[in-house]
C-alpha positions as a printed Julia matrix, in Angstrom:
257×3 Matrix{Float64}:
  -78.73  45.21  284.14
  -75.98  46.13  281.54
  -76.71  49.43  279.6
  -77.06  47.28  276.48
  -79.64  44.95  277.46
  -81.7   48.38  278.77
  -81.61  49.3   275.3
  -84.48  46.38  275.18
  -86.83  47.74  277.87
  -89.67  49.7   277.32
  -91.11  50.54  280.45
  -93.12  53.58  280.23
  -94.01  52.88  276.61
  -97.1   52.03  275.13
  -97.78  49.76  272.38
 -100.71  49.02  269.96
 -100.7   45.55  268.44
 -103.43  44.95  265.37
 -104.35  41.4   265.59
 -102.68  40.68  268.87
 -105.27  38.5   270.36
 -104.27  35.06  269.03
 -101.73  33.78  266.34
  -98.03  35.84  265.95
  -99.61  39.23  267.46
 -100.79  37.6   270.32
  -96.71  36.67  270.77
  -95.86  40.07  269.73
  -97.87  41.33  272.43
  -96.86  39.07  275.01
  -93.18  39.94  274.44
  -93.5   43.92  274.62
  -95.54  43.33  277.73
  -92.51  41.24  279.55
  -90.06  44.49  278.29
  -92.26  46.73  280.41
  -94.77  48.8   277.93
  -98.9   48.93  278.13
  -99.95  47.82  275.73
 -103.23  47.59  273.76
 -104.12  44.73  271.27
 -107.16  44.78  268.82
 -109.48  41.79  267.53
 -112.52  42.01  265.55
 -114.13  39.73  268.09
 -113.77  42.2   271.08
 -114.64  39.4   273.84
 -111.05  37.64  272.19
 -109.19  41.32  272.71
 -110.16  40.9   275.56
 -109.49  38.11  276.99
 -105.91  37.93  275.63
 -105.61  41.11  277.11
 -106.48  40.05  280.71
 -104.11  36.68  280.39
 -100.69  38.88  279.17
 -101.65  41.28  282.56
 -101.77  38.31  284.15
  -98.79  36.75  283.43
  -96.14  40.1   282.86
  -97.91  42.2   285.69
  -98.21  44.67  282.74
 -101.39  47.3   281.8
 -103.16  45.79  279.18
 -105.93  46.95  276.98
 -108.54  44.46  274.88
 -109.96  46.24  271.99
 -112.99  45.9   269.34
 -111.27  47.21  265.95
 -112.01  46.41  262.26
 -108.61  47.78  260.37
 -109.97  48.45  257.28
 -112.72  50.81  259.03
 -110.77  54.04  259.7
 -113.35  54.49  262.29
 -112.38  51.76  264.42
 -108.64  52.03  263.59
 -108.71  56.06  264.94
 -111.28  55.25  267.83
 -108.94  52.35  269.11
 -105.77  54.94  268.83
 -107.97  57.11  270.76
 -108.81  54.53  273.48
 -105.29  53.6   274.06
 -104.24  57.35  274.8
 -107.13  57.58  277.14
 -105.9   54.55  278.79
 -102.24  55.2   279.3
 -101.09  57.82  277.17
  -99.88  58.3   273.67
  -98.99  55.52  271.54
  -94.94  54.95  271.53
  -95.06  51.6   269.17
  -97.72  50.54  266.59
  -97.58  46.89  265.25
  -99.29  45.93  262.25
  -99.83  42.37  262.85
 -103.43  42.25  261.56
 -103.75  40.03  258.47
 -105.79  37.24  256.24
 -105.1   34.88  253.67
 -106.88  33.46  250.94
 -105.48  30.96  248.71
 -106.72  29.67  245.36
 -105.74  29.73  241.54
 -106.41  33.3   240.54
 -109.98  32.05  238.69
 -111.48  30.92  241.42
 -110.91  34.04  243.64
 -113.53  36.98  243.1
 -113.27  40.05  243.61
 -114.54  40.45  247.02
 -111.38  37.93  248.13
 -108.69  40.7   246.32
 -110.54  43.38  248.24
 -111.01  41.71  251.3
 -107.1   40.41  251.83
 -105.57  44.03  250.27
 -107.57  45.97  252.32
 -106.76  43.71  255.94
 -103.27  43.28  255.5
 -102.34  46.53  253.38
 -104.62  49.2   253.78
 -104.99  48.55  257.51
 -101.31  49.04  258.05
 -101.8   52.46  256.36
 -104.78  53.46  258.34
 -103.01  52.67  261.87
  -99.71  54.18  260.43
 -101.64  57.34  259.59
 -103.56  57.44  263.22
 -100.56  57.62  265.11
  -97.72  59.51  263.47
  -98.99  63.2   264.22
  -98.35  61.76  267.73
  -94.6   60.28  266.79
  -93.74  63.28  265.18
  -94.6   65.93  267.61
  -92.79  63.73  270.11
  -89.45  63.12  267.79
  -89.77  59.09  269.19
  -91.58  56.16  267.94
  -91.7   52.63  266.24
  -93.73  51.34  263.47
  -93.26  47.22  262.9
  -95.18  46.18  259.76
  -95.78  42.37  259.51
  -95.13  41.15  256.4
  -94.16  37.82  254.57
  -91.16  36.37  252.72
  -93.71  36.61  250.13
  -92.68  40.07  249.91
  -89.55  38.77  248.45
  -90.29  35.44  246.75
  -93.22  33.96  245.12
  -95.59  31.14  245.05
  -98.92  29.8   243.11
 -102.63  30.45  244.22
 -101.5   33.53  246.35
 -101.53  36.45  244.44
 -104.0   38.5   246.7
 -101.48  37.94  249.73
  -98.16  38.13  247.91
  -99.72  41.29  246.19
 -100.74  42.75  249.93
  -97.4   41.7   251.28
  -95.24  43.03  248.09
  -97.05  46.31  249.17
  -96.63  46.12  252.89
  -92.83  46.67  252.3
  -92.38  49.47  249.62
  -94.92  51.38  251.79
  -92.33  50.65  255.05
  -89.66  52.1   252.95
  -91.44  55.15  251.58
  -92.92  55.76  255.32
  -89.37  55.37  256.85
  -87.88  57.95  254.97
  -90.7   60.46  255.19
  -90.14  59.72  259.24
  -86.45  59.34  259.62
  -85.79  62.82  260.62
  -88.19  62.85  263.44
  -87.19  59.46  265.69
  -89.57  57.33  264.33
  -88.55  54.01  262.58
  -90.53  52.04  260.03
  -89.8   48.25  259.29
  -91.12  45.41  258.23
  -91.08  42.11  259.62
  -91.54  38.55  257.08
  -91.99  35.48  258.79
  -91.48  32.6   256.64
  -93.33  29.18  257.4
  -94.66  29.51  261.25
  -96.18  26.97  263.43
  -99.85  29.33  263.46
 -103.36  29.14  262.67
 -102.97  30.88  259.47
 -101.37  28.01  257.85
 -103.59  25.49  259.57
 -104.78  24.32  255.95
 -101.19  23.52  255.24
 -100.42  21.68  258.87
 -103.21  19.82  258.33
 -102.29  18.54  255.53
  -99.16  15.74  255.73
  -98.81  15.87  252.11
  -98.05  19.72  251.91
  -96.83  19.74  255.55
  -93.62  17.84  254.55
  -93.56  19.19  250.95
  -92.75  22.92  253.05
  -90.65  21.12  255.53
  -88.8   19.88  253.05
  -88.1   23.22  251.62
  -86.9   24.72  254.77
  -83.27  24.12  255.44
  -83.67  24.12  259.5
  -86.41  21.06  258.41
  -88.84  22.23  260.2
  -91.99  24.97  261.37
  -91.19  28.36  263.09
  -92.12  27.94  266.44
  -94.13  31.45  266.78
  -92.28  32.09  270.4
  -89.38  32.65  267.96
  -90.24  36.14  266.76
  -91.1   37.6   269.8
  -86.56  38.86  270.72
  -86.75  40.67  266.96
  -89.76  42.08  267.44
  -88.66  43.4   270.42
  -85.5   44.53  268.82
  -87.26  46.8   266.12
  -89.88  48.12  268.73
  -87.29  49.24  271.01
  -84.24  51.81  271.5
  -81.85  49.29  270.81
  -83.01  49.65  267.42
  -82.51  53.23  266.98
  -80.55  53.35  263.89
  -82.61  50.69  262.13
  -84.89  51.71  259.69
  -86.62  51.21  255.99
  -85.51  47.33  256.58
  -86.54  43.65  256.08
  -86.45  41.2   258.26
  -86.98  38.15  257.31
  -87.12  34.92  259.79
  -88.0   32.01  257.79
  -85.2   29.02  258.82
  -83.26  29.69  255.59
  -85.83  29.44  253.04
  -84.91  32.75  250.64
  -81.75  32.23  251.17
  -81.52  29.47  248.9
């Protein structure tokens, strides 16, 4: 293998993914396993950790680890850091995949829907962020993907808990990256536009709005989620080395017009 396509391994690392057992994470996951790392993946339902876990060993021959983690408890967040060092060792990449969306015009949503989608898909970030740097730092190498949204970047009715979480999710990568850059660790954030996952179910299922959003997209058509697994890769690995404080958005041309 060519010491350029190395750059993409990552044997001998180990990777948390939030969210991993189903939807983008559970690609996410999939894809560091193939490059060689252990990794761990989270779930609130710990029997759905679980089994995702055993079914990516399964089909990369990698370690896997199912976890039981609520991210907006630092509890769980620190005790499933904890688990993955026991398992194989300190965690090399975190990815903050773990995220909810509620939709609906701004007087219908209460208060317990702001809290509930900031703290998920914001504050969860943080808390796994601040659980493993001490380790990053000490050990001058590591990788921090944040999952965002192009709603970080562009804007759209009856979403202003999510676009407010996801607006957040990449000022914090920005500030984090430069507090890390001196120590080998990278922070960036990932925005996938319109993907084929259970997330967006409501708008799938739904012809009317399903080719409303196709017809926005200037590929004309859903991300397929096997899509962002190579630039996931990219940012969680060495080939990304001088990459950091970025955006990436994947979204079939939609900003760009």
């Amino acid at each position: 293998m060519s010491k350029y396509l190395n750059t993409f391994r990552l044997d001998g690392r180990v990777a948390l993914v939030t969210g991993g057992a189903r939807g983008l994470g559970r690609i996410i996951a999939e894809t560091l396993a193939e490059a060689g790392a252990s990794v761990a993946l989270t779930a609130r339902n710990g029997e759905s950790a679980a089994k995702a876990a055993a079914e990516i060993a399964a089909q990369s021959g990698a370690k896997t680890l199912g976890l039981a983690a609520d991210v907006v408890k630092a509890a769980d967040v620190e005790k499933a850091v904890a688990e993955t060092v026991a398992a194989f060792g300190p965690v090399d990449v975190l990815v903050n995949n773990a995220g909810i969306n509620i939709r609906g015009p701004i007087e219908t949503l209460g208060e317990d829907d702001w809290d509930a989608v900031i703290d998920t898909n914001l504050k969860g970030a943080w808390l796994g962020c601040r659980a493993v740097v001490p380790s990053m730092k000490q050990r001058r190498w590591g990788r921090i993907l944040n999952l965002s949204s192009m709603m970080a970047s562009i804007s759209m009715p009856d979403r202003t808990p999510y676009s407010a979480s996801k607006g957040g999710m990449s000022a914090m990568t920005k500030s984090l990256a430069l507090e890390l850059a001196s120590f080998g660790v990278t922070v960036n954030n990932l925005c996938p536009g319109p993907f084929a996952t259970e997330i967006n179910t409501p708008l799938l299922s739904d012809p009317d709005v399903n080719a409303r959003v196709v017809g926005k997209i200037p590929m004309a058509r859903w991300g397929r989620p096997e899509e962002l697994g190579p630039i996931a890769l990219f940012l969680c690995s060495e080939a990304s080395s001088f990459v950091t404080g970025a955006d990436f958005t994947i979204d079939g041309g939609y900003t760009a017009q």
